[in-house]
C-alpha positions as a Python dict, from the first residue, in 0.01 Angstrom:
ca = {
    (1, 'X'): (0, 0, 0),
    (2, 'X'): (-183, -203, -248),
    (3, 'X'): (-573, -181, -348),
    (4, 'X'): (-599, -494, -504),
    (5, 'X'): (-835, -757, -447),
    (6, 'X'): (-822, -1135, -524),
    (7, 'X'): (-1225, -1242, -646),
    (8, 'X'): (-1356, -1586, -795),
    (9, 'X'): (-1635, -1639, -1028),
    (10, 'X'): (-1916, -1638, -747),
    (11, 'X'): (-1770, -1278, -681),
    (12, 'X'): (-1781, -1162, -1037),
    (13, 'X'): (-2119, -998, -1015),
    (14, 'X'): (-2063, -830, -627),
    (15, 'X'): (-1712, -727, -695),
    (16, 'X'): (-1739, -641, -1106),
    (17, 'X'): (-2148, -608, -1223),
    (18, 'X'): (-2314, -478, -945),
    (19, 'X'): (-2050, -207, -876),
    (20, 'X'): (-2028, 168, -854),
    (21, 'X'): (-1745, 343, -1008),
    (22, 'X'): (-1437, 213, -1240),
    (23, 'X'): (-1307, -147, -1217),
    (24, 'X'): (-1022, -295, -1367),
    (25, 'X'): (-992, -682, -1381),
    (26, 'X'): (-711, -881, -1410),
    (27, 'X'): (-707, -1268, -1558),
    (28, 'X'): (-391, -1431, -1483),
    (29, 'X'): (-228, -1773, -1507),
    (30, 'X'): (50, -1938, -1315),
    (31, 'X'): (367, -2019, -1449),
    (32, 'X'): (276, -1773, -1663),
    (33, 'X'): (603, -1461, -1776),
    (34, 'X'): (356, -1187, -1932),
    (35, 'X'): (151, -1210, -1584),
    (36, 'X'): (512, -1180, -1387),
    (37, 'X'): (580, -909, -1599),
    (38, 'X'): (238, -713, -1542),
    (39, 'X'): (203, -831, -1183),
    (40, 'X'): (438, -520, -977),
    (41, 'X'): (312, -241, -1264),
    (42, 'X'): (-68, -370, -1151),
    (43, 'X'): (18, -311, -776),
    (44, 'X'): (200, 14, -820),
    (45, 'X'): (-126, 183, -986),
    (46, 'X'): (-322, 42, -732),
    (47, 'X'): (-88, 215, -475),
    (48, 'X'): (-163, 524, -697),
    (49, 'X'): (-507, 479, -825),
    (50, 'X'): (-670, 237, -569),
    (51, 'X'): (-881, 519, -398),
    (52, 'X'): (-1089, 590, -674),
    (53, 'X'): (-1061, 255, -877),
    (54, 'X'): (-1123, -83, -780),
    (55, 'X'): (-818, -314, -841),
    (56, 'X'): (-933, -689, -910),
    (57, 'X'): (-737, -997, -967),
    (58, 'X'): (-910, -1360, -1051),
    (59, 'X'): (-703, -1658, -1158),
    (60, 'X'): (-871, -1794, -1483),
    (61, 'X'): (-810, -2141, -1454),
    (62, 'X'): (-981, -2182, -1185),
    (63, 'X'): (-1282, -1936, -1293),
    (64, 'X'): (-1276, -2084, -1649),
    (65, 'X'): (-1681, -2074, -1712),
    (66, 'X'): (-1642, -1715, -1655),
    (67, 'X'): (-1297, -1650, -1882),
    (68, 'X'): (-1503, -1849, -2156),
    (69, 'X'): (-1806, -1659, -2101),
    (70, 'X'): (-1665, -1318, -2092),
    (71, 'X'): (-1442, -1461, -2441),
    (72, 'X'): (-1145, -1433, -2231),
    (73, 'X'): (-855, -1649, -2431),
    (74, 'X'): (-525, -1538, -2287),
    (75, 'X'): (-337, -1415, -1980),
    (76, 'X'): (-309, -1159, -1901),
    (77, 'X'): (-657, -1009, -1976),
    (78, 'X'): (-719, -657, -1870),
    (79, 'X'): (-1101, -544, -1843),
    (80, 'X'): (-1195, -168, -1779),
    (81, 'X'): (-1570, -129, -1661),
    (82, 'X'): (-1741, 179, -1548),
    (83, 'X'): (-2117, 126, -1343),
    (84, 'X'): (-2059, -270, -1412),
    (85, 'X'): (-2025, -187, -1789),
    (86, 'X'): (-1755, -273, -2021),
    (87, 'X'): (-1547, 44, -2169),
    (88, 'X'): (-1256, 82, -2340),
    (89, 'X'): (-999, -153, -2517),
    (90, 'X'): (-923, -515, -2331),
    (91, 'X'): (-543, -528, -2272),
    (92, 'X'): (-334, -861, -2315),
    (93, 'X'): (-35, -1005, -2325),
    (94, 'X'): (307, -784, -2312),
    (95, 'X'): (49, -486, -2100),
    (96, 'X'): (283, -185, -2092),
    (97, 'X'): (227, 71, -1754),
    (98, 'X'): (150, 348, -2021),
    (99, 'X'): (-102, 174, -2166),
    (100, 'X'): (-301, 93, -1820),
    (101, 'X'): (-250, 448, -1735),
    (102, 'X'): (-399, 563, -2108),
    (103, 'X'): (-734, 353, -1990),
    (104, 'X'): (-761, 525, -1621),
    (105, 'X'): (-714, 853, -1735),
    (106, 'X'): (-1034, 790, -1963),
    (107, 'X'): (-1261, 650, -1651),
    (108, 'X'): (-1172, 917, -1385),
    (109, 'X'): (-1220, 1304, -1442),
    (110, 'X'): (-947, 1490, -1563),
    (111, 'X'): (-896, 1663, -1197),
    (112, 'X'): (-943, 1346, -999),
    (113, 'X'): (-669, 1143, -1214),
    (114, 'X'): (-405, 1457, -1266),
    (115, 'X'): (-418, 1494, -903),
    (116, 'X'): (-344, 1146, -835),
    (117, 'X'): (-79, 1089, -1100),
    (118, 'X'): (81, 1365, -934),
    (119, 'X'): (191, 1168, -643),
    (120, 'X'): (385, 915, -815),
    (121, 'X'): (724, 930, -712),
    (122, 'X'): (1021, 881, -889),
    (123, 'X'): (1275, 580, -845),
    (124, 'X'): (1620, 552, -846),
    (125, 'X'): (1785, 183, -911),
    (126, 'X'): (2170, 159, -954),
    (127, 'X'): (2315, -162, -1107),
    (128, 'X'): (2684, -269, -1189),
    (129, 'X'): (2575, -354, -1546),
    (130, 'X'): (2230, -245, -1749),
    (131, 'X'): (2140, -407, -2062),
    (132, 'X'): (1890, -288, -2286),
    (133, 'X'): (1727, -572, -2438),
    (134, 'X'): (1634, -925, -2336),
    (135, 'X'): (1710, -1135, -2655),
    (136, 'X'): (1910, -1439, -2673),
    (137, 'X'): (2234, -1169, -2665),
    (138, 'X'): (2137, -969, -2377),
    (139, 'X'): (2019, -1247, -2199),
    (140, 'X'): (2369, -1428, -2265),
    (141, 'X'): (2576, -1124, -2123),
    (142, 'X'): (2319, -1089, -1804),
    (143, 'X'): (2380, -1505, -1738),
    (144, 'X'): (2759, -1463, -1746),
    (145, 'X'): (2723, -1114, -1494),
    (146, 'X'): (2478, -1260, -1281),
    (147, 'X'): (2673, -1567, -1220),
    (148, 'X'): (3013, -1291, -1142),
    (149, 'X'): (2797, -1137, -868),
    (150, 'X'): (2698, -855, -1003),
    (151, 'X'): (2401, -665, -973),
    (152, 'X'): (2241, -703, -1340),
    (153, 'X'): (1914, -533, -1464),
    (154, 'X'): (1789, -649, -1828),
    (155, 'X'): (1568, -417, -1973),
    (156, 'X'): (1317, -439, -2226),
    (157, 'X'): (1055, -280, -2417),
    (158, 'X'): (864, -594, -2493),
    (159, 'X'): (872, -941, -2324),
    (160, 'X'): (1226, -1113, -2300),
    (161, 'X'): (1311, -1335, -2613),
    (162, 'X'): (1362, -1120, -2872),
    (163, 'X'): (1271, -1214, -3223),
    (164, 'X'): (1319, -1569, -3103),
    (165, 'X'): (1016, -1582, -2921),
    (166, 'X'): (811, -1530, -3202),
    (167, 'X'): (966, -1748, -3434),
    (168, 'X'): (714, -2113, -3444),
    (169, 'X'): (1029, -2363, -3409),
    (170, 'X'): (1415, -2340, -3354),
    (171, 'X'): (1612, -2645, -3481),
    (172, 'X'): (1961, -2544, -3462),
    (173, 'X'): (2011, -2392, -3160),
    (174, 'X'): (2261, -2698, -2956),
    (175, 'X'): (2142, -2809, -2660),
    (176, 'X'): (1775, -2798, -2670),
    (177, 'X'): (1744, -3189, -2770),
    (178, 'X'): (1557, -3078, -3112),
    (179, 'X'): (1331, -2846, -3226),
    (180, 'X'): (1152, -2653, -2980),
    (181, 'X'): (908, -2371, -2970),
    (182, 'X'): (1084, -1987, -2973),
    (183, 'X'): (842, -1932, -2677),
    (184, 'X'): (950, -2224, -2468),
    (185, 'X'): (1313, -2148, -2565),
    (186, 'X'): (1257, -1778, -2443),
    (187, 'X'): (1101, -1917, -2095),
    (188, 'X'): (1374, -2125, -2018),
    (189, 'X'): (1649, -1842, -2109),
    (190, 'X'): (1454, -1604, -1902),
    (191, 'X'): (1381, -1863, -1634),
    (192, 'X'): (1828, -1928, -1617),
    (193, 'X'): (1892, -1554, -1568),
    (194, 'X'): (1643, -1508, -1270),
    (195, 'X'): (1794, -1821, -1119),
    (196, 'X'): (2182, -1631, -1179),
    (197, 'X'): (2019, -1321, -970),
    (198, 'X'): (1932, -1098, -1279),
    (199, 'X'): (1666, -871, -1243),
    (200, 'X'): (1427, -805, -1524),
    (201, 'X'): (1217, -499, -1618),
    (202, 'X'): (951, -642, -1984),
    (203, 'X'): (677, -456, -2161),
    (204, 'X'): (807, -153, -2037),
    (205, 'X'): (835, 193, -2168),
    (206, 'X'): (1184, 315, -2220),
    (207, 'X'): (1192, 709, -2206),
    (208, 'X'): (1534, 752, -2265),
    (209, 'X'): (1912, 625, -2255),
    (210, 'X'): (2173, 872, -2157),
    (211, 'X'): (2506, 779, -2248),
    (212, 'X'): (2787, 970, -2051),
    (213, 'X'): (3068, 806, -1883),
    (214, 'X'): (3090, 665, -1585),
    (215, 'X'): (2722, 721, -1528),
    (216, 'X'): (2459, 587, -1808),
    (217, 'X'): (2073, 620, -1698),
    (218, 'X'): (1796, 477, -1842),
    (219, 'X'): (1460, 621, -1781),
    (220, 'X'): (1153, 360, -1793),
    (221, 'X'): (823, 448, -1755),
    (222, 'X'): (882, 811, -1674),
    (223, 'X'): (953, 725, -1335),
    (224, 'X'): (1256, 479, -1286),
    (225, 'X'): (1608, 613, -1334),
    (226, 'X'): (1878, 358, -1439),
    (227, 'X'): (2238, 439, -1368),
    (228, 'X'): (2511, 200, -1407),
    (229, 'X'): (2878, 253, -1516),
    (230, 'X'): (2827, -11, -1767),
    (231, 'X'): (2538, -3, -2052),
    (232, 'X'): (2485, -326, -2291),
    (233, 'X'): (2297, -230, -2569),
    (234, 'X'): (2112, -535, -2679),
    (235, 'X'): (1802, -379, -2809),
    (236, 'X'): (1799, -628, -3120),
    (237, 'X'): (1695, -493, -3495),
    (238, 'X'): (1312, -434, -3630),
    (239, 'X'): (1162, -523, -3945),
    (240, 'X'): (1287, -359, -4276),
    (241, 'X'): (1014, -150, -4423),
    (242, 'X'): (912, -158, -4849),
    (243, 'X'): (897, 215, -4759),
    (244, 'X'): (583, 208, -5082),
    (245, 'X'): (240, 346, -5116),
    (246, 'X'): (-15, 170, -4854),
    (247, 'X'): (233, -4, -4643),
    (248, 'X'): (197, 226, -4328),
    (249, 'X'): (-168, 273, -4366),
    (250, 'X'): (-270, -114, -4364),
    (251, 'X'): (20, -235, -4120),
    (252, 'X'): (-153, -471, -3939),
    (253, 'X'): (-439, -435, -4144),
    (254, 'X'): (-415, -677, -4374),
    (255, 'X'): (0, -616, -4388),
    (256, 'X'): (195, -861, -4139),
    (257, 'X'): (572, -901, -4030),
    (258, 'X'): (508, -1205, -3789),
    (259, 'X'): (418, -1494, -3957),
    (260, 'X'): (382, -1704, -3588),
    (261, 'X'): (136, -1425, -3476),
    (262, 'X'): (-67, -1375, -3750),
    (263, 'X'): (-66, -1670, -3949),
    (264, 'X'): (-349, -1823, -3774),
    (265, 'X'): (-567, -1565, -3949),
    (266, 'X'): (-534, -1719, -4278),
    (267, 'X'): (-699, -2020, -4267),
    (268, 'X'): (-742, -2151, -4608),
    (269, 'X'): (-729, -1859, -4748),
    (270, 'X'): (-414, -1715, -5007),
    (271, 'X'): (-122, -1504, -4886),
    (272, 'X'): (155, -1315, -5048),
    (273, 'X'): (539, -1362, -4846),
    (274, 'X'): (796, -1061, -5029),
    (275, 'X'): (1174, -1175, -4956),
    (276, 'X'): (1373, -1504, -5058),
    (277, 'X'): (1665, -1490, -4741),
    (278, 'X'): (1600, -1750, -4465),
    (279, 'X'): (1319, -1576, -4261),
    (280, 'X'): (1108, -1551, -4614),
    (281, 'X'): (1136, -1906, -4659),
    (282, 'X'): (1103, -2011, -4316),
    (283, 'X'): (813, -1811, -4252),
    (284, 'X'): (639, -1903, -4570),
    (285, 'X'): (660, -2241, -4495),
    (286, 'X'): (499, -2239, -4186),
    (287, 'X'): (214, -2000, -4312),
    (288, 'X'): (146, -2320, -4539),
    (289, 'X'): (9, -2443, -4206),
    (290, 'X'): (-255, -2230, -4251),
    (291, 'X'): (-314, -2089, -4580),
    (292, 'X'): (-371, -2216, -4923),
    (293, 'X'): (-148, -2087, -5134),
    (294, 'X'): (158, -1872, -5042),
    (295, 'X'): (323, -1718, -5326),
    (296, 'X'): (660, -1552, -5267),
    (297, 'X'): (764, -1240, -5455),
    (298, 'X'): (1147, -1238, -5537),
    (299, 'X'): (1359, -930, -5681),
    (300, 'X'): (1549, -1177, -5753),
    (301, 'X'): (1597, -1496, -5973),
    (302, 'X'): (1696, -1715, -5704),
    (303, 'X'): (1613, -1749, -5279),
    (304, 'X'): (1914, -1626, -5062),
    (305, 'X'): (1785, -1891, -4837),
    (306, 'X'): (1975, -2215, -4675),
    (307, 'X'): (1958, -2515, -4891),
    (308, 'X'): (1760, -2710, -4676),
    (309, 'X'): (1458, -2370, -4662),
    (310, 'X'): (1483, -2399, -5017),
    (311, 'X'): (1442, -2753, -5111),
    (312, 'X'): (1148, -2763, -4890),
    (313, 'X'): (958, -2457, -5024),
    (314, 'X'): (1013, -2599, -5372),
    (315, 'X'): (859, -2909, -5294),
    (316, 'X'): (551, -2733, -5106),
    (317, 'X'): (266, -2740, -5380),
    (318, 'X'): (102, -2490, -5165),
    (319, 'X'): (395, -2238, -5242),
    (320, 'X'): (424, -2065, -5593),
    (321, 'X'): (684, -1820, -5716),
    (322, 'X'): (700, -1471, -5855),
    (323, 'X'): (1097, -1376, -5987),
    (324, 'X'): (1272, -1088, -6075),
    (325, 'X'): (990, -907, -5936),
    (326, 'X'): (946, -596, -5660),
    (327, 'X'): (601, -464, -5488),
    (328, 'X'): (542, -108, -5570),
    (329, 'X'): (222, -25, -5361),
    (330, 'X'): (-98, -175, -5176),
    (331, 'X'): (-444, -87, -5203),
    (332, 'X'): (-751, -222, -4939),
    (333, 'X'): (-1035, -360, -5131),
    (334, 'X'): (-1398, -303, -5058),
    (335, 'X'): (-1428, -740, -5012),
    (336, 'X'): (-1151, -729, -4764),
    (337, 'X'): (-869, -815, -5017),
    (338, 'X'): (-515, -624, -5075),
    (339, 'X'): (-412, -558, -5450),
    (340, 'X'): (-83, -535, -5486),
    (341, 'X'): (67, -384, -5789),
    (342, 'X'): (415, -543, -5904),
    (343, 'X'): (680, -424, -6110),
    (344, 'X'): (894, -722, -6319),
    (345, 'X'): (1215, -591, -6288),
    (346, 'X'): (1297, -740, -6600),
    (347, 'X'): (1017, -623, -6827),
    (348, 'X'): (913, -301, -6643),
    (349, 'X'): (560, -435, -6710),
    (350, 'X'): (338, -324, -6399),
    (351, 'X'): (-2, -575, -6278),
    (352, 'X'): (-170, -631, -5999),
    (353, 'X'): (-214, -932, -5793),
    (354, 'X'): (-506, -980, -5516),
    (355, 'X'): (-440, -1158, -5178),
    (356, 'X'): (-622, -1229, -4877),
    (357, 'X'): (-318, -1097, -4702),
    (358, 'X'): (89, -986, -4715),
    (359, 'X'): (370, -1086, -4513),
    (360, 'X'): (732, -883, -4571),
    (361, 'X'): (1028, -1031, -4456),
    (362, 'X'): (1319, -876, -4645),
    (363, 'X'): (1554, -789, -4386),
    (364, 'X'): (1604, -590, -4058),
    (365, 'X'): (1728, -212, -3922),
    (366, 'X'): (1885, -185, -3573),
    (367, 'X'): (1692, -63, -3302),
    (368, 'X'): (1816, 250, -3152),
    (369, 'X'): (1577, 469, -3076),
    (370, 'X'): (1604, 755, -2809),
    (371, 'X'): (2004, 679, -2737),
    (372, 'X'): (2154, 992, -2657),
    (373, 'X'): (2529, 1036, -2577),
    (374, 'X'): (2647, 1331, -2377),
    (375, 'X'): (3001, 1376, -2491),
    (376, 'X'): (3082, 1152, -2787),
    (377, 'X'): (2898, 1031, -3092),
    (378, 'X'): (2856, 622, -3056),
    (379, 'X'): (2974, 496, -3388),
    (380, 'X'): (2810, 276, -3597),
    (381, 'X'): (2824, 138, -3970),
    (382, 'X'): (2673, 267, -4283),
    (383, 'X'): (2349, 81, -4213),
    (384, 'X'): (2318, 271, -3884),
    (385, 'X'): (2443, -92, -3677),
    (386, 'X'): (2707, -63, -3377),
    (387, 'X'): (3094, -98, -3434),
    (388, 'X'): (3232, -247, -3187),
    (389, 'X'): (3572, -422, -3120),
    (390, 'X'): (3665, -782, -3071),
    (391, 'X'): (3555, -761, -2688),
    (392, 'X'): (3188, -606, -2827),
    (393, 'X'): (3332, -246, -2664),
    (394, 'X'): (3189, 30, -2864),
    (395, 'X'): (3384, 371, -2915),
    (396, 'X'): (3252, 486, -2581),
    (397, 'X'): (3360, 402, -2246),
    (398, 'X'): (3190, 147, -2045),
    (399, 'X'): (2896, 84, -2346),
    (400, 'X'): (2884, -229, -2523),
    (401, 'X'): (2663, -370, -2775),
    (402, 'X'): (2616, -742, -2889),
    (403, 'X'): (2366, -963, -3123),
    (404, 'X'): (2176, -846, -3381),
    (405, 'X'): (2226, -448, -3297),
    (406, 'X'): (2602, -469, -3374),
    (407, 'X'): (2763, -431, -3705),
}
């Protein structure tokens, strides 16, 4: 049964302000695949919540006073309020279940939510093929299994797309007519597999993956069991850590790996990009939309980039260049600034440099967390990626891998 409640802007103060108790409201858009994606993990914890917290749903563009009024910019928007007040951390975008269940277990007492999250109940869902991860790969291999009639479940963590979907424009993928936004490319990839019959499960939490033959499970959310005789791991590669002093402590704090979603941040102001392959250049270029100056910091004497990167970074006056050079560690300043100390591999001369902010793009590591295998070891390279053979068949039975994950 579900507890939610659709409201518009007149409603806001009855439904929202005015009310007793915890309240959880929901912005959404049409057309809109993070709001798909949150939409049935909304209704199940209203099914399990709904008797002590009031489930709302209000479509912002047609409440769009309100959105702007409450400084609501994207969909989804979650708001927690308690008494008609405001509490807790908004929620947008890719909304995972655990974090929705994080913010009710703060508004209820500890009794009233153990007791209820006690009656969830756990669900079983058996496909002919499971793939774990919804990038360009895994969305390939669910296309050509949907369209064989089989039953197909992609799974994964974040929303479908992969690191395309947060790249700002694609230009050599054939067939999209010319450049074109990773985002809209993502939509329309994710938009052809529904259409096959694949199912998808985004922004979710993947507990575990069992590997045993004949029978592979994958647990999501602590409460839905996979099992298929078939497993394609798809789950993509993350960004390659300096692994130096300061890195983990400002990540995110002043330290950035996504150049489309933090750029905006650093209007006119300078920003350091460390790496010279493609996605160094790329990115850096872009972040010239923004900032003003981007210097790149090179180990090397030359960029590993394409030609085409290249020539167009060296004719950006807004980019300047730091060679044979490595970062060695990053300190917060009191203004807001990072110093970062380089070494020139050349000289072994240390100095610092000061920056409004750092991007790092020098490489990725494959993503395999939590993979377990019952009888044999899966084997991979010595960088930890997935051998596989020429039909992307690992060593075990019935698991494949493809795209960036494999070796």
């Amino acid at each position: 049964m579900s507890y939610i409640t659709e409201i518009n802007a007149t409603q806001y103060n009855d439904y929202v302000i005015n009310s007793k108790g915890p309240v959880i409201l929901d912005f959404y858009s049409d057309d809109c695949v993070p709001c798909e994606s949150l939409a049935g993990k909304y209704e199940s914890l209203s099914s399990l919540f709904g008797s002590k917290v009031k489930f709302l749903k209000i479509f912002r563009q047609q409440n769009r006073d309100l959105a702007v009024s409450l400084g609501v910019k994207s969909s989804p928007t979650l708001i927690f309020y308690i008494d008609g007040k405001e509490v807790g951390s908004r929620l947008t975008g890719a909304i995972r279940k655990s974090a929705i269940i994080e913010q009710i277990s703060s508004m209820l007492a500890q009794h009233e939510f153990n007791q209820l999250y006690s009656n969830r109940q756990l669900k079983r869902i058996d496909v002919d093929i499971a793939i774990l991860g919804g990038g360009p790969a895994g969305m390939t291999a669910a296309l050509y299994a949907a369209q064989a009639k089989l039953r197909v479940l992609v799974i994964d963590q974040d929303l479908t797309g992969g690191q395309v979907k947060i790249t700002h424009l694609i230009s050599n993928y054939p067939g999209t007519g010319g450049p074109v936004s990773g985002w809209e490319l993502s939509e329309k990839m994710l938009r052809q597999i529904e259409e096959a019959g694949a199912k998808v499960l985004s922004a979710v939490d993947v507990t575990s993956v069992k590997l045993k033959e004949g029978d592979h499970i994958i647990q999501v959310d602590n409460e839905i069991n996979v099992h298929s005789p078939v497993i394609i791991l798809a789950s993509g590669a993350d960004p390659r850590l300096l692994s130096i002093a300061g890195e983990k402590e400002y990540k995110g704090k002043g330290i950035s790996y996504c150049a489309t979603c933090d750029g905006k941040y650093y209007q006119d102001k300078e920003v350091i990009v460390i790496g010279g392959g493609n996605s160094a250049i790329e990115e850096s270029l872009f972040l010239t939309k923004f900032a003003s100056k981007v210097t790149i910091i090179h180990q090397f004497d030359q960029l590993q980039a394409n030609k085409t990167a290249q020539e167009q970074a060296f004719a950006n006056n807004k980019i300047q260049f730091i060679w044979n050079t490595e970062a060695r560690s990053f300190e917060l300043q009191e203004n807001g600034q990072m110093k970062v100390t380089v070494e020139n591999l050349t000289t072994n001369q240390r100095h610092d440099v000061l920056t409004d902010g750092v991007f790092v793009f020098i490489g990725m590591i494959p993503n395999l967390n939590g993979i377990e295998t019952v009888d044999n070891k899966l084997t991979t390279d010595n960088y930890g990626y997935i051998i596989t053979d020429d039909d992307m068949e690992t060593n075990l039975k019935g698991v494949f891998a493809v795209g960036d994950v494999r070796s």
